[in-house]
Structure formats: C-alpha cells, structure tokens
C-alpha positions as CSV (number, residue, x, y, z in Angstrom):
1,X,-13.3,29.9,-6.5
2,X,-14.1,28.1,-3.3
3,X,-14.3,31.1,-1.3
4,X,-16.8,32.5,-3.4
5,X,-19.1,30.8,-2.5
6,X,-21.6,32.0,0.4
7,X,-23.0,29.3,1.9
8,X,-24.1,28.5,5.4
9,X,-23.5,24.6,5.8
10,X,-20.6,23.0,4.0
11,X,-20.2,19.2,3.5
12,X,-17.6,17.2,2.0
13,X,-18.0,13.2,0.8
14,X,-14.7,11.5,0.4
15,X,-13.4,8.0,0.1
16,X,-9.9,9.2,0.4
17,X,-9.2,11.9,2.9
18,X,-5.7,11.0,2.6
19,X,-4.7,9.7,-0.5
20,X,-0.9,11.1,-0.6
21,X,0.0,13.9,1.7
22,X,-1.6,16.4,4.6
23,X,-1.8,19.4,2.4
24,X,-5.3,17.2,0.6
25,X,-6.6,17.3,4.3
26,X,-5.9,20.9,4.6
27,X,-8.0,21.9,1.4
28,X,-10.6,20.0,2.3
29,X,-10.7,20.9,6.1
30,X,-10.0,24.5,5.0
31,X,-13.6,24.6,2.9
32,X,-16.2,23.0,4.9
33,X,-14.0,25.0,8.3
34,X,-12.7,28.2,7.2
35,X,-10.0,29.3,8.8
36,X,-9.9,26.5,11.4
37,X,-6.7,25.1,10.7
38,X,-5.0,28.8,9.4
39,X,-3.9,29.1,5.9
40,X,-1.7,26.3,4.1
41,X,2.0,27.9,5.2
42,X,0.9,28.1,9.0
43,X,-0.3,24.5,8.6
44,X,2.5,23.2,6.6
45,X,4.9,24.7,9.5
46,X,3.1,23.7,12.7
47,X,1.5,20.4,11.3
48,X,2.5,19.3,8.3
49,X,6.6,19.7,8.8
50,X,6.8,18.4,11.9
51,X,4.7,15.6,11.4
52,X,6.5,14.6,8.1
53,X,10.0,14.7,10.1
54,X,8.7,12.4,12.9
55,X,8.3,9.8,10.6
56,X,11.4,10.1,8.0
57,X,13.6,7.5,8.7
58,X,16.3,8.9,10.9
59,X,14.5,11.4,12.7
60,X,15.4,12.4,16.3
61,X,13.6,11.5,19.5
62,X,12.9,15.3,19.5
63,X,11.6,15.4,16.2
64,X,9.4,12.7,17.1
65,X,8.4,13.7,19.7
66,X,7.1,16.8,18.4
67,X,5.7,15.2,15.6
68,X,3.7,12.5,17.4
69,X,2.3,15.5,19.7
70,X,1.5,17.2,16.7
71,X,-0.5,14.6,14.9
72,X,-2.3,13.7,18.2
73,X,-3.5,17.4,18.4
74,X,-4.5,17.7,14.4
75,X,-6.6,14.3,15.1
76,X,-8.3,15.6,18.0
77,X,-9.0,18.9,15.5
78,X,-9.9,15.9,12.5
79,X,-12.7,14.6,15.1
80,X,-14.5,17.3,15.8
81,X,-16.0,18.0,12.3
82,X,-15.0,14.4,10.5
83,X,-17.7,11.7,10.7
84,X,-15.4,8.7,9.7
85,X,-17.6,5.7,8.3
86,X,-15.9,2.9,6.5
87,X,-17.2,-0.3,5.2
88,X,-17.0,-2.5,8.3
89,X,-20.1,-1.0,9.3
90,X,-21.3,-3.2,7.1
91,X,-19.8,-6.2,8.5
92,X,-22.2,-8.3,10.2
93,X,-24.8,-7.6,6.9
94,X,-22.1,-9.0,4.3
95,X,-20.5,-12.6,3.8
96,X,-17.1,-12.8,4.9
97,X,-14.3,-11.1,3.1
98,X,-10.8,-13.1,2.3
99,X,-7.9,-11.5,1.2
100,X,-4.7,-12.7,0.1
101,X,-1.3,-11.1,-0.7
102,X,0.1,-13.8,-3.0
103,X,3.9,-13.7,-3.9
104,X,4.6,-15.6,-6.9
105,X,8.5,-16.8,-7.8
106,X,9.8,-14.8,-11.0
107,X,10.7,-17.0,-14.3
108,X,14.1,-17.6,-15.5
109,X,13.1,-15.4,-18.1
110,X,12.1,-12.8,-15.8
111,X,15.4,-13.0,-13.8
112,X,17.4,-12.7,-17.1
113,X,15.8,-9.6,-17.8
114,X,16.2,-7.9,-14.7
115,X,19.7,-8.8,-14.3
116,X,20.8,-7.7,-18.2
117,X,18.8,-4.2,-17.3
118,X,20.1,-3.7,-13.7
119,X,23.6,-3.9,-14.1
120,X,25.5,-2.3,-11.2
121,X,27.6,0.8,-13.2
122,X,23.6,1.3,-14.6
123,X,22.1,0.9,-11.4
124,X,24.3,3.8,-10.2
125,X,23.7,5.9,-13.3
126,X,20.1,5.6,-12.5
127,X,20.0,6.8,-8.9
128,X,21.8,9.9,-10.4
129,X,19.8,10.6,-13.4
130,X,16.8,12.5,-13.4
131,X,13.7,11.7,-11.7
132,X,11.8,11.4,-15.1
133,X,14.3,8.5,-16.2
134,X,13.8,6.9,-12.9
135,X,9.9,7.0,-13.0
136,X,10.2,5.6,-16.5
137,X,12.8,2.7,-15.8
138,X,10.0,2.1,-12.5
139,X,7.1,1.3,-15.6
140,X,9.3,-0.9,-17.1
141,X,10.3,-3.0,-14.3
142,X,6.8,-3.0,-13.3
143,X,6.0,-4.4,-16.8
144,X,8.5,-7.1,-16.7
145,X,6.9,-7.9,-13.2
146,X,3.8,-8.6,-15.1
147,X,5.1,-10.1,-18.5
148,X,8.8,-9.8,-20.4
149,X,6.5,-9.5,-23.6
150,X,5.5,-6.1,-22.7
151,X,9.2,-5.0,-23.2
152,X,8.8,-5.1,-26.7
153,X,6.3,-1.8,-27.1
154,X,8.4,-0.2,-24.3
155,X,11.4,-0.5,-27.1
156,X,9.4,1.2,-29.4
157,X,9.4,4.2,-27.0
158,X,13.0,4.2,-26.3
159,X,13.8,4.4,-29.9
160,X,11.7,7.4,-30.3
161,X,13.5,8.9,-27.7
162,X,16.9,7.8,-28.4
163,X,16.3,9.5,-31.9
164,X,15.4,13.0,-29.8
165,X,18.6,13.0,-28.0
166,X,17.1,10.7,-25.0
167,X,19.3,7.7,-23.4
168,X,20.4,5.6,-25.8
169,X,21.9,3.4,-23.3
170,X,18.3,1.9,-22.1
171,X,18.0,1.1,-25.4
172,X,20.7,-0.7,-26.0
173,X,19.7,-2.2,-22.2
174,X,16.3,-2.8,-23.6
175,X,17.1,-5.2,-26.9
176,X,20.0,-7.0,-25.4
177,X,17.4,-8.0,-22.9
178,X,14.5,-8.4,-25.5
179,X,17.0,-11.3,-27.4
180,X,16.2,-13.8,-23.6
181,X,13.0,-13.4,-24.7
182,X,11.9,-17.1,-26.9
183,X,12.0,-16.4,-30.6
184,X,8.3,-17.3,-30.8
185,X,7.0,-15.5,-28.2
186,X,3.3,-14.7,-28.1
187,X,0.8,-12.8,-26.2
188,X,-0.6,-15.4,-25.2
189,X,2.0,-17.3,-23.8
190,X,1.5,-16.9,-19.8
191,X,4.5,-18.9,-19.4
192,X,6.9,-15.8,-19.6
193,X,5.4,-14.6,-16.9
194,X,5.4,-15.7,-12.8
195,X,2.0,-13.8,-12.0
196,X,0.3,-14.9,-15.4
197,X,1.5,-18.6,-15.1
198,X,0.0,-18.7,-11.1
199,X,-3.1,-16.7,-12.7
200,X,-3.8,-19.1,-15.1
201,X,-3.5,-21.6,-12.9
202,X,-6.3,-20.1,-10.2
203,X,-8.5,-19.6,-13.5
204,X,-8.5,-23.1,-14.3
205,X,-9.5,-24.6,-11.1
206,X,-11.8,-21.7,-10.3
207,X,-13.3,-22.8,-14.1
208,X,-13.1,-26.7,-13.6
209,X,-14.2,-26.7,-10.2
210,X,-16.5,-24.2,-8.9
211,X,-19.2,-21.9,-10.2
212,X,-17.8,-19.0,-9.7
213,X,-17.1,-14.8,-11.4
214,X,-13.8,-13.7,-11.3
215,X,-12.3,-10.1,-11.7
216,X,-9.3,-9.3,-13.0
217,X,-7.7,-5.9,-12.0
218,X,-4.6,-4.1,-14.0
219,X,-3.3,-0.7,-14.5
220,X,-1.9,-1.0,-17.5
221,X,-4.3,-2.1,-20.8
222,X,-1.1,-3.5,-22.5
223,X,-1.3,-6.0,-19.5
224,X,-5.0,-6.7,-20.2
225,X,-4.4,-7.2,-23.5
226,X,-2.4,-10.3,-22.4
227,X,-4.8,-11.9,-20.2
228,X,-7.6,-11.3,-23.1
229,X,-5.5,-12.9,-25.3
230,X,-5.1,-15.9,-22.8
231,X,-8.8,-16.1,-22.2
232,X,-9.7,-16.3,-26.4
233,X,-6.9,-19.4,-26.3
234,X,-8.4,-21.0,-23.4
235,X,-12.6,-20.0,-24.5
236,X,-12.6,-18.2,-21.6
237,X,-16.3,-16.0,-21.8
238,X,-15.5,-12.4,-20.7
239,X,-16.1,-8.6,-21.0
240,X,-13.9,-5.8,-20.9
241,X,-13.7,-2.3,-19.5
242,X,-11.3,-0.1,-20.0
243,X,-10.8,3.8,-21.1
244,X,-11.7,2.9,-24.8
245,X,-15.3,1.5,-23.6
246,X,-17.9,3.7,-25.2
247,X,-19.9,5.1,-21.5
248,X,-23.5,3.7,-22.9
249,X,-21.6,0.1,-22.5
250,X,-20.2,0.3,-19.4
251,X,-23.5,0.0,-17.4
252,X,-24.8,-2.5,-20.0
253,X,-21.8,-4.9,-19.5
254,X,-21.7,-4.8,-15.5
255,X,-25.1,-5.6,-15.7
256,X,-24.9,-8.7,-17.9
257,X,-22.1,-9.7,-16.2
258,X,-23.9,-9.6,-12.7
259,X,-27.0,-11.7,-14.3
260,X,-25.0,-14.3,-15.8
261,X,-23.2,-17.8,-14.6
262,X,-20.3,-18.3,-15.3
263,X,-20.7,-20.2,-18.8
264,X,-21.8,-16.8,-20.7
265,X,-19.7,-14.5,-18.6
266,X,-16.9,-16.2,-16.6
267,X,-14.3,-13.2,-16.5
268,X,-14.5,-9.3,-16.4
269,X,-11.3,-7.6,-17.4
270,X,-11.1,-4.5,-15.6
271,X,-8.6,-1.4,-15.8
272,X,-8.5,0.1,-13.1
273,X,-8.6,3.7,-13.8
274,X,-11.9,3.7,-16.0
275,X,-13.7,1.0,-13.8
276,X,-12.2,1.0,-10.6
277,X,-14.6,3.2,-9.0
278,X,-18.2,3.2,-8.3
279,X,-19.3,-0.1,-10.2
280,X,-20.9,-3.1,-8.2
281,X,-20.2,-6.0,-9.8
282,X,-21.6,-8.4,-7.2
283,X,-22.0,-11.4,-9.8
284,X,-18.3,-12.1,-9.5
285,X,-17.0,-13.4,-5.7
286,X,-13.4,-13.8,-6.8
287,X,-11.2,-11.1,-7.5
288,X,-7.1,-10.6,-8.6
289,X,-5.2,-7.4,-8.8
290,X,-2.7,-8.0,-11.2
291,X,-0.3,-5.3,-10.3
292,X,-0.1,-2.3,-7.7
293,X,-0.5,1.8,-7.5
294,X,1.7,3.8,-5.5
295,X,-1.6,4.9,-4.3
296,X,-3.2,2.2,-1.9
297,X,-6.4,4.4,-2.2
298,X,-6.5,3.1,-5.9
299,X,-6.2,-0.4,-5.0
300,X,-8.5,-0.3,-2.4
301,X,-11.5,1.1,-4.5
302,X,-10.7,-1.8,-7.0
303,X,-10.5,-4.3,-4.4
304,X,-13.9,-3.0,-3.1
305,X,-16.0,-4.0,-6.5
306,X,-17.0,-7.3,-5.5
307,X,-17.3,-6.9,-1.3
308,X,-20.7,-4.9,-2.1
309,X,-24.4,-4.5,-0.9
310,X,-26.1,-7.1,-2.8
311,X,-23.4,-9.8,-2.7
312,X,-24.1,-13.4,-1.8
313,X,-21.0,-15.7,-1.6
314,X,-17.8,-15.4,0.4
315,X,-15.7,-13.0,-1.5
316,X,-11.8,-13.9,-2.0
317,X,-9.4,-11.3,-3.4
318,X,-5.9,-11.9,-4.7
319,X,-3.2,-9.1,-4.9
320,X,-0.1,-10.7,-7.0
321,X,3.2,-9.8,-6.1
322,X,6.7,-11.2,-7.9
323,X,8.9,-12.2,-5.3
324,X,11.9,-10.0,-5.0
325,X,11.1,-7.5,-7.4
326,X,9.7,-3.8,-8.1
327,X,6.2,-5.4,-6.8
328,X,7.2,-5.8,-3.2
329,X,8.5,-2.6,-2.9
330,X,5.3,-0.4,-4.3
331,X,3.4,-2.6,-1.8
332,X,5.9,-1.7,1.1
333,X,5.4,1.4,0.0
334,X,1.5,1.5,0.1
335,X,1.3,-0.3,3.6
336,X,3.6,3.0,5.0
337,X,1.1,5.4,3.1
338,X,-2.0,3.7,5.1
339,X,0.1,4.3,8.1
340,X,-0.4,8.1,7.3
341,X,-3.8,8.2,7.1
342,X,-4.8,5.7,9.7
343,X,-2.9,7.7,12.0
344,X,-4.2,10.9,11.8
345,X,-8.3,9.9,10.7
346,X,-7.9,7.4,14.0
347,X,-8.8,4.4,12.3
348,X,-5.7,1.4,12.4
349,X,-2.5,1.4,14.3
350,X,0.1,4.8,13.4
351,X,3.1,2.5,13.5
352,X,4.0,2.2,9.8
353,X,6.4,5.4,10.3
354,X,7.9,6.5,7.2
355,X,6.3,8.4,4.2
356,X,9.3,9.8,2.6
357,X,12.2,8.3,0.4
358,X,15.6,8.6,1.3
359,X,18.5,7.7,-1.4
360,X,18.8,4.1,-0.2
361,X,15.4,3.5,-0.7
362,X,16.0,4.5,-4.1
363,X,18.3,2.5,-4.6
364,X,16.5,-0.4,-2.6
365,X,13.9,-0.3,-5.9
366,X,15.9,-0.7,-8.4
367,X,17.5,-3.9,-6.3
368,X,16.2,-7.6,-7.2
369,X,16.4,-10.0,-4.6
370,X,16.0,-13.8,-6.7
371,X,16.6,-15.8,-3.8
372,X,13.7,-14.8,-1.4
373,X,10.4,-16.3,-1.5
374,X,9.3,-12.9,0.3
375,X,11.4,-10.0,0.6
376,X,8.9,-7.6,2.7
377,X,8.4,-11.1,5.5
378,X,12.5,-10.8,5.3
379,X,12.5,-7.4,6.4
380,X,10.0,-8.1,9.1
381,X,12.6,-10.4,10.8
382,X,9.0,-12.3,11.4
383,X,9.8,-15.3,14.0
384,X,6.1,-16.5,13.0
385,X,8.1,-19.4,10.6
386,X,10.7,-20.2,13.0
387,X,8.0,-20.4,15.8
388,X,5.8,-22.8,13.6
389,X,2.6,-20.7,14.2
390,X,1.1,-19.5,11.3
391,X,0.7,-15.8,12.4
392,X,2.0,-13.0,12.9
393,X,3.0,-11.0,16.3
394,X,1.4,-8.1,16.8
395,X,3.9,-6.2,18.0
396,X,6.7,-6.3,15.3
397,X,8.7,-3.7,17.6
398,X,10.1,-6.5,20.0
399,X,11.4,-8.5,17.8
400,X,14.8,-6.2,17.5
401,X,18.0,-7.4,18.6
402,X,19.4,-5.7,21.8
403,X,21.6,-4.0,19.9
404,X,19.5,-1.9,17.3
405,X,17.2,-0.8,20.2
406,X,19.8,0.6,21.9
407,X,20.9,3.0,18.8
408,X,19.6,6.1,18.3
409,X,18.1,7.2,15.3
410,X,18.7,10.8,15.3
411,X,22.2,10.7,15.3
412,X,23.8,12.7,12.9
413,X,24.6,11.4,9.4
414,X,28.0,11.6,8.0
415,X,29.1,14.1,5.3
416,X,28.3,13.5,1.5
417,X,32.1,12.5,1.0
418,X,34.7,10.5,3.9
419,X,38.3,9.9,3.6
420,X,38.3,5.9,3.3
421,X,41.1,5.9,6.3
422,X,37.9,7.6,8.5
423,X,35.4,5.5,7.3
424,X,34.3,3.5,10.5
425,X,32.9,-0.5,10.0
426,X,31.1,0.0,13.2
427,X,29.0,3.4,12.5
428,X,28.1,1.7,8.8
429,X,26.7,-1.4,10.4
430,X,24.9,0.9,13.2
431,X,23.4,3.2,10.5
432,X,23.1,-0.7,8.5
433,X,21.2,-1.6,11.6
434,X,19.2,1.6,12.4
435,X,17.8,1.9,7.9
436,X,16.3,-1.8,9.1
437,X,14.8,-1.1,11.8
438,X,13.2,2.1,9.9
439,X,12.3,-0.1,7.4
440,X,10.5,-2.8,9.9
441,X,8.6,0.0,11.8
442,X,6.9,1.0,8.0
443,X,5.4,-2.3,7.8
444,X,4.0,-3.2,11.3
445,X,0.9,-2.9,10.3
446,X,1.5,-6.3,8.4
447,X,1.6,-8.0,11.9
448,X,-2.2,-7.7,11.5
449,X,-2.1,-10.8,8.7
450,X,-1.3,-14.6,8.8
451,X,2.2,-15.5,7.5
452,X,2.5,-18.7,5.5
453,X,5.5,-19.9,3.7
454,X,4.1,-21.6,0.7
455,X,7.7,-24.0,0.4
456,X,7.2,-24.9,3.6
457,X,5.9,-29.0,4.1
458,X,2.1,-29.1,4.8
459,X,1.6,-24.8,4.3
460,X,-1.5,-26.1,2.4
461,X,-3.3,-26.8,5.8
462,X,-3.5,-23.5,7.1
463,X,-4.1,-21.5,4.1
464,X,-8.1,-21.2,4.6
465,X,-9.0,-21.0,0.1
466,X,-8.9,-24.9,-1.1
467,X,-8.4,-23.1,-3.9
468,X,-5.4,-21.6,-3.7
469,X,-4.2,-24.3,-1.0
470,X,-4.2,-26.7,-4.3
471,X,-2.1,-24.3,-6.3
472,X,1.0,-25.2,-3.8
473,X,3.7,-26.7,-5.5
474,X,4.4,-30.2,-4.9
475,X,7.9,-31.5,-5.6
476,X,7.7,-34.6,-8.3
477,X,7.9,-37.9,-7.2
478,X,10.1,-40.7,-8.5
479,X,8.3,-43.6,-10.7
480,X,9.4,-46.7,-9.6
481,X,8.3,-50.5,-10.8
482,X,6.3,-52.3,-8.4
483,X,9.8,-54.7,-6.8
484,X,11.8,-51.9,-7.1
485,X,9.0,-49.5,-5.1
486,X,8.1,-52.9,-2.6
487,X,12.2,-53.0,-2.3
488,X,12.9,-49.3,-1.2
489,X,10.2,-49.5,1.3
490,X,11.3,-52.5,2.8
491,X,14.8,-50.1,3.2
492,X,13.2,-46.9,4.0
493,X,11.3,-49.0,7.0
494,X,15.0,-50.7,8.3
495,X,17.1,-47.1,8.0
496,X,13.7,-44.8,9.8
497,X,13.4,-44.7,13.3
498,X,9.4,-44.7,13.0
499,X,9.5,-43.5,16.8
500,X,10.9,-40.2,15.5
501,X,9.5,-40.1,12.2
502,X,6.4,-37.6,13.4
503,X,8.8,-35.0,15.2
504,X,10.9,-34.8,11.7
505,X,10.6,-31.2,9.8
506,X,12.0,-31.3,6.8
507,X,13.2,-27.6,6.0
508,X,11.4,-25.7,3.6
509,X,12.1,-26.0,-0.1
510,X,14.2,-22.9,-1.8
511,X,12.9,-20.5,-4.1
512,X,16.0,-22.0,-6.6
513,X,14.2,-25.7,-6.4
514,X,11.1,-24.6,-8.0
515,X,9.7,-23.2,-11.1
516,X,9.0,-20.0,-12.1
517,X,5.2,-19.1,-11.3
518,X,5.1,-20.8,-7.7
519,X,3.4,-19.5,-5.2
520,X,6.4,-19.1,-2.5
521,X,4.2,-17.0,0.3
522,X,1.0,-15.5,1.4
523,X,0.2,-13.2,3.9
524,X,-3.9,-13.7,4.7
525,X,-6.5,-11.7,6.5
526,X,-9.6,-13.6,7.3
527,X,-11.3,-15.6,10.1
528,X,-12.7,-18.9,9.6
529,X,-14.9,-18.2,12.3
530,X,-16.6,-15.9,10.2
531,X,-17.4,-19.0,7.1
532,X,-18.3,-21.0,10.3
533,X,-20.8,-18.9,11.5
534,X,-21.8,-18.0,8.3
535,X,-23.0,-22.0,7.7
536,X,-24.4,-22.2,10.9
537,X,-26.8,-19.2,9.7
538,X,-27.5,-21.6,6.8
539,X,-28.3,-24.1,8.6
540,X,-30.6,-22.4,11.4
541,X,-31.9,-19.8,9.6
542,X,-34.1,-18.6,12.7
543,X,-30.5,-18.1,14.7
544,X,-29.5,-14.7,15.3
C-alpha cells in the first residue's frame, strides 16, 4: 500500500521508534527512505541478527564485536534522516520532574498464594508447557501482585477452560490458593494487597495534607475496579476513564478534572490503554502506576500525562513494584528494552545488553524471592548501601569480582543432557557467575538513580518527597509507666558508652520484621537543585 503512493517528501511522527524490535525501525526508515536500508531480509541479516546476538546473554567477543560495529554504523545511518526531539527540551520551561520506583513488601496473604501456585514439580511443568499457558500464568501472578481478590474472576476462566479440555491442574492450583484468601474478603479491602495498602496510605496524606490531584495508572480495569471501590469507602471525589467511557466524555472529564481542587475531583482513575496517550491532565501533579507493561513505551506515555505544557507544581510520579515478585522482573525487563532503543536513536547509555530470553530467565519469572526488600538492587551487587552514600555508581561494570571478569562469555554451552559423573561444580558456578554478570550489564542503566533502602535507620532523610519519606515504617515502641521509663533510662545511660553512641549503625531492619505493604526501597531520579532554584525563581522573579 505504502509503495503506492507517489510522493516527493515523506515524514514520519513517532513517539516510539523503537517500541520492541529493529524490524519497527526498518518499516518506518524503509517509507520515508526507500531503499536506504535494502529490503527487510538484507537488514535482518546484516543489522538486525548481528545486533540481536551482541547483546543475548552469552554471546562471544566476536559476536559482539560485530554487533556493536553494526549498531554504531545503523545509528550513524539513524542520524542522517532522524530528527530526535524528546521532552527535555522542555526542561528549563517546566517545574521539576520527581520520579520514584517504589518497592513495596508483599502480604502474608500474598506470599501464600504465590507459594501454593508455584510449587516446584509446577514450576517445572510451566517452563515446558506452551507459551500460551505461560503468558496466562504471567496475568495471573501479575494480578496477585496487585490484589489476591482478583484471583477469584481468574477462576472463573480456568473453569471454562478446564471444561474444554484446558489444564485442570491450575485450577485446582487456583482454589486451593483462593481458600488463604479471608472468608469475608471485599473489593474494598486494600489490606490483601502490598501496593494497595502503601497506595492508600500515600492517598491519605496526599488528602490530609496537601492540596494536591493524583492519577492513578493500571492496565487491568479489574484492578481499577478495586481502587474505585476503595475511593467510594473512603469519599474519595474521582472520575474514571477507561475503554467503556463513551468518547463525548472523555474530553469533558479531563477538563473538569483540570479546573477543579481537589474537593470536587481529588482522583482520576486511569486505564492505560484508552487514556494513556494524548490527554493533558495538568490539574493533577501526583501520579502512581499501579502495575507495569512489557512495553516501557506504554508506561512512559502514561507517566508523561501530568509532566505537560501547562503545568504548575513539581510533579512526583510513583511506579509500584512488589518486592520479589513478577513486578521486578517486567521492570528489569523494560530497563533492558530502553537499552535497545537508546542505543541505536543515540539518546542514553547502550549498556543495558540483553533483549532476548533465555530458559533461565524463564524460569527466573516464575521465581519469588520473599526475603529481599529489592530483588533487581540485589542483582546490581550495588555497594551504594554498604558505602553509606545514597547513590548509585555510575559504572555498574567495576563492581565484578576478579573472577567473573576474567570468564568469558562466549564459551560454549554444554549439551541439552550430561552424564551426572561429567557434570563439573566449577563450569556450573562459571556459567552461575557469567548469567549474573549478564543479568547486571541489562540494568546499568539503573546506576543513573539514587538507591535508598527504606529498612535502613534514618532512609527518611535522603528520600527528597516528605510525602513519601513519612510513609517509612517505624518499628513500635514499648509503653512504659513513668518510674519504669525514668528507671530504664537511668540503665540505658550506665550500660552506653555515650562517646560511641553517634558512630553506632544499627543494621537495617529485614523484610521478615515488617508488615506486609512497607515500603522496603526506592530507587529516585531527581535533583533538589532543581526545587531550589525553582524557589529562588519565586522569590526573585526578575532572576533569570
């Protein structure tokens, strides 16, 4: 159809070059340039493959090599028809921009769940099966991420299929772990649910102590459904948009919302497929994304609603993770697909390698680590906690023992099956090694953010939102009566060395000492330079 057309001057206008894989640039590149880049099988070979390979984990310093040449040459192509402009142009004319990756500790009930549906001989079974029962058991992880409650239409939908002939295993999976669930659960109980319970908790202050709009963000209505049913018990004023919005409404609610404070229109619900592009909904200057796409380019657009022409407040946005679980991993996941499009458009740092799955990352989803406050810092190997500064190193690469540097990547892989007498402890810990530093190099581009260990003594301090710097949990102290306080600190001052008292550090609480719904860690981007100067403009309005 394209080709059709005769026209002298061709122009494309994308957000998203890149939104999963080269052959997107290719069919764009291919219209406005005919012929400049050769057909798709001549780019696929010389581009396309090579590239790919170069940053699979386990590629060979050849393969690399080639594939880092490659890229290098198609950007140098990308640059001489691509006028890149992204929005920190804009910088300097908008107020300053606060993000924050929040990971929030799972429930008991949470835990439960994942633990009665990931059993090991299932676990197994899964990594086998098709990739339709995997994407499906993905959903529903992803929904028990966000609340257990949502298990129960999932149910519905195994039955159905059970009755066809599907797996009536997950079924069986499914309503031994819908019995954990309370037997009066409701919607509206937030409780069930680590994200929801921190969520509710940021809604309250933002509600009790400030003036502010907030947006919620989800990809799934049935999880909007919960948080609207949340908002009704708590009187919440909101508006919704979602595929099932007549279009004459849309327009009519963004506008209202924009125009009013926060008494007559406090929250807008937002899916993020029907709304998550192209509205300006500058009236709100906080917003949370409730869960994540495998497509950062989806998240990003959502993310962008509230950082718009127009807007008049610092903006703070919120991406809520549950530690240890499904979350991390899609976000891991998005921060290597960046990597693929910042490397080749010439925008960002091209050392998140990896775009491609390999069997253990398969098998890496479908894991739940319950003990980590952060499972993507832990694969960093970040020293920024040990080292008491707040952020990150730039270059993640040097952190690597002497030993994994010294491995090489590319060498070869053992057969499908071994003879246990030939399987060697060493080569398993080398390859052991060698999948972490993979796994390391896909999220350097993290090195970019503050790390903060939320368990850690005093991590309020350097988290720049009083807001969320308030939500920190604080571990409850002992009442005492008045002798029996005056009494233990008469004690506590003979058994202290006061001299020594100010270089204690207590170590950081566990993620097993507190509750479900804590936030355990934040990674932030954001300068308070930037609210500084942005006061002093105030101030002196005549500064420049």
């Amino acid at each position: 159809m394209f080709e059709a057309l005769r026209t002298p001057r061709r122009i494309i206008l994308s957000g998203t070059p890149i939104q999963n894989d080269l052959g997107e640039f290719h069919a764009m590149a291919d219209f406005c340039n005919p012929g400049l880049l050769d057909d798709y099988n001549i780019f696929r070979k010389v581009y396309e493959t090579p590239i790919l390979k170069s940053r699979a984990p386990g590629s060979s310093a050849k393969e690399t090599e080639l594939g880092e040449a490659r890229s290098a040459q198609l950007s140098a192509i990308a640059r001489s028809f691509v006028l890149r402009r992204d929005a920190t142009i804009l910088k300097k004319y908008l107020p300053p921009k606060h993000e924050y990756v929040v990971f929030v500790t799972p429930t008991k009930v949470q835990l439960s769940i994942f633990n009665k549906i990931l059993t090991a001989d299932r676990l197994d079974n899964l990594v086998r099966n098709s990739t339709a029962e995997s994407l499906a058991l993905i959903n529903m992880l992803t929904k028990i991420s966000n609340s257990p409650i949502l298990l129960k239409a999932t149910l519905d939908q195994a039955k159905n299929r059970a009755d066809q002939g599907g797996d009536v295993i997950k079924k069986n999976a499914i309503e031994e772990a819908l019995k954990l669930l309370p037997e009066r659960a409701r919607v509206d109980d937030v409780t069930l649910s680590g994200k929801l319970t921190a969520l509710a908790h940021l809604l309250r202050a933002l509600h009790k102590h400030t003036d502010e709009k907030c947006i919620i963000v989800s990809h799934y209505t049935s999880t909007l459904n919960l948080v609207e049913a949340f908002c009704k018990k708590q009187a919440y004023t909101y508006h919704r948009l979602d595929g099932q919005t007549p279009a004459p409404k849309r327009q009519e609610y963004v506008n209202e919302f924009n125009k009013s404070n926060q008494a007559k229109r406090f929250i807008f619900l937002l899916s993020s497929k029907a709304g998550g592009v192209g509205l300006n909904l500058i009236g709100a200057s906080r917003l949370c994304l409730i869960d994540s796409d495998w497509n950062p380019s989806h998240d990003l657009q959502s993310m962008a609603r509230i950082h718009r022409d127009g807007q008049k407040r610092p903006v703070f946005i919120y991406r809520f993770l549950t530690a240890g679980t499904i979350d991390e991993k899609i976000y891991q996941r998005q921060v290597t697909k960046l990597g693929l499009s910042n490397s080749l458009m010439g925008d960002g740092p091209s050392a998140s390698k990896s775009d491609s799955f390999t069997r253990k990352d398969l098998q890496d989803i479908f894991t739940i680590h319950p003990h980590t406050a952060c499972h993507t810092h832990d694969l960093l190997e970040c020293p920024c906690e040990s080292t008491g500064d707040g952020a990150a190193t730039s270059e993640l690469g040097g952190m690597l023992p002497p030993a994994e540097e010294d491995y090489s990547s590319g060498e070869d892989a053992p057969a499908s099956f071994v003879v246990a007498s030939q399987v060697d402890a060493e080569q398993i810990e080398k390859r052991d090694r060698a999948y972490m530093k993979q796994k390391k190099a896909q999220l350097a581009a993290l090195g970019e953010w503050t790390h903060i260990n939320c368990l850690k003594r005093g991590a309020y301090e350097r988290i720049q939102d009083d807001i969320l710097g308030d939500m920190l949990y604080s571990p409850p102290t002992e009442k005492l009566s008045d002798n029996a306080t005056q009494n233990r600190k008469l004690s506590l001052l003979d058994a202290v060395d006061l001299d020594n008292l100010k270089a204690a550090n207590p170590p950081p609480l566990s993620v097993d000492q507190v509750p479900g719904g804590t936030v355990s860690f934040l990674f932030e981007r954001g300068s308070k330079a930037e609210i500084v100067a942005e006061e002093a403009n105030i101030a002196d309005p005549d500064s420049v």
